[in-house]
C-alpha positions in Angstrom: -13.1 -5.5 10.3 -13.4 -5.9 6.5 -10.8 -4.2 4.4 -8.2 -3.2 7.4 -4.6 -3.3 7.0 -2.3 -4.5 9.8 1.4 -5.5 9.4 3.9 -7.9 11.0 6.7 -6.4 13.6 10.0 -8.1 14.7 11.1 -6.4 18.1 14.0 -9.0 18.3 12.0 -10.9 21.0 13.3 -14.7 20.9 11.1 -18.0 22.1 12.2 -18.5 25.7 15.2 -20.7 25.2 16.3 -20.1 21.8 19.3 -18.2 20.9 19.7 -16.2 18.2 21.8 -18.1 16.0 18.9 -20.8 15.9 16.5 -18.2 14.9 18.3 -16.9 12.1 19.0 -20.6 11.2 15.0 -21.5 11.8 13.9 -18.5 9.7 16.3 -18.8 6.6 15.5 -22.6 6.0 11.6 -21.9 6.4 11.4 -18.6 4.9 14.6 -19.0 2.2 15.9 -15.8 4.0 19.3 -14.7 2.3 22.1 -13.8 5.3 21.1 -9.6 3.9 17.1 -9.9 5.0 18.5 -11.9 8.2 20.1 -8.9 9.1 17.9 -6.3 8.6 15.4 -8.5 10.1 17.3 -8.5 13.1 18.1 -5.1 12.9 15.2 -4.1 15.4 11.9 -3.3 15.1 11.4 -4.3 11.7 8.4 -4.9 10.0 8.1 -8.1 8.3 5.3 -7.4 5.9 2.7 -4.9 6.0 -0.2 -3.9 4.2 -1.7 -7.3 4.3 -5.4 -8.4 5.6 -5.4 -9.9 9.2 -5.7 -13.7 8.1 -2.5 -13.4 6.3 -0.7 -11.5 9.0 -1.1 -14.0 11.1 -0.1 -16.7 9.3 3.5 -14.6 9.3 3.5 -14.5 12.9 2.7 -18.4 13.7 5.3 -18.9 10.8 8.1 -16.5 12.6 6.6 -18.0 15.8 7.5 -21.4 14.7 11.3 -20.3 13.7 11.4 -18.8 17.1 11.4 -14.9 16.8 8.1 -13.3 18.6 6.5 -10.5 16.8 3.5 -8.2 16.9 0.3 -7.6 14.4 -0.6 -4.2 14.5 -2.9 -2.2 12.5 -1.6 -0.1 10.1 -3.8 2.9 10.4 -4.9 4.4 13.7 -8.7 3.2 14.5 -10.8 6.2 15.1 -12.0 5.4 18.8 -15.1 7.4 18.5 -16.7 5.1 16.2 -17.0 1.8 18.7 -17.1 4.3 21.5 -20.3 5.6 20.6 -21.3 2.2 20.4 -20.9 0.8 24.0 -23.2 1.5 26.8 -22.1 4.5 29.2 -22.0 1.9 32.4 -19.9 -0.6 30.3 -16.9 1.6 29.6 -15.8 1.7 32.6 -15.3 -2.2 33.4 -13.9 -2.9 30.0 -10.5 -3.6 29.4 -8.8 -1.9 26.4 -7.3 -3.4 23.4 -3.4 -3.6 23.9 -2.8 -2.4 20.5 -5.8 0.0 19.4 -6.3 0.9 23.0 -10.3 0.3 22.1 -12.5 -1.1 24.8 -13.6 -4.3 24.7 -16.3 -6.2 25.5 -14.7 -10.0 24.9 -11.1 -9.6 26.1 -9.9 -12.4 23.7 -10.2 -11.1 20.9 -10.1 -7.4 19.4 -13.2 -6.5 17.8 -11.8 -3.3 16.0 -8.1 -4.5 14.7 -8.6 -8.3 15.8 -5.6 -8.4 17.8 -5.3 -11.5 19.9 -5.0 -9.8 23.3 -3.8 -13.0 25.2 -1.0 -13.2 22.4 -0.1 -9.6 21.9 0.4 -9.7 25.6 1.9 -12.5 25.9 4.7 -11.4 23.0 4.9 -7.9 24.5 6.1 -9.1 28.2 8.9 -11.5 26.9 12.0 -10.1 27.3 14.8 -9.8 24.3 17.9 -11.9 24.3 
């Protein structure tokens, strides 16, 4: 999807075996963080950047990934549903999953084909529980 905007969330969801301390360590000697942006970082729910295209906001979430904190890529606007909707074949709708983060249906559940969401990921980040 040319043009769309998504940006970066940190829930406060850590890598399986990292404590925080490690994170915040990990993310200021990547990232140059000063001890102010670690805490409002780790403030909750906090988006990281937004208003960037979806190559970019995924290269922040493999880099926060790396440090150890898990976050999200989410579109910035709602998708309008009705578009792709109208689209798919009435017998198809029904044996479609739906896109975690848009809720659109999909055809290929990999990959989003609206806000290109990586479903396996955005699941995967959405189930871990925060330390």
């Amino acid at each position: 999807m040319k043009g769309a905007c998504f940006k970066v969330v940190f829930t406060g969801r850590l890598t399986p075996g990292m404590t925080r301390h490690q994170v915040r360590s990990n993310l200021e000697k990547l990232c140059q963080f000063s001890h102010q942006t670690l805490d409002r970082i780790f403030s909750g729910n906090t988006a990281i950047r937004s208003g960037i295209d979806r190559k970019a906001a995924w290269r922040c979430w493999e880099l926060f990934r790396r440090a150890g904190a898990l976050c999200t890529v989410e579109p910035m606007e709602p998708i309008p549903l009705e578009n792709l909707a109208s689209q798919l074949c009435e017998s198809h709708k029904s044996t479609m999953e739906l896109c975690p983060c848009c809720l659109t249906p999909q055809e290929n559940p990999t990959t989003c084909l609206v806000c290109g969401v990586d479903i396996a990921i955005y699941n995967l980040t959405s189930s871990v529980p925060s330390i």
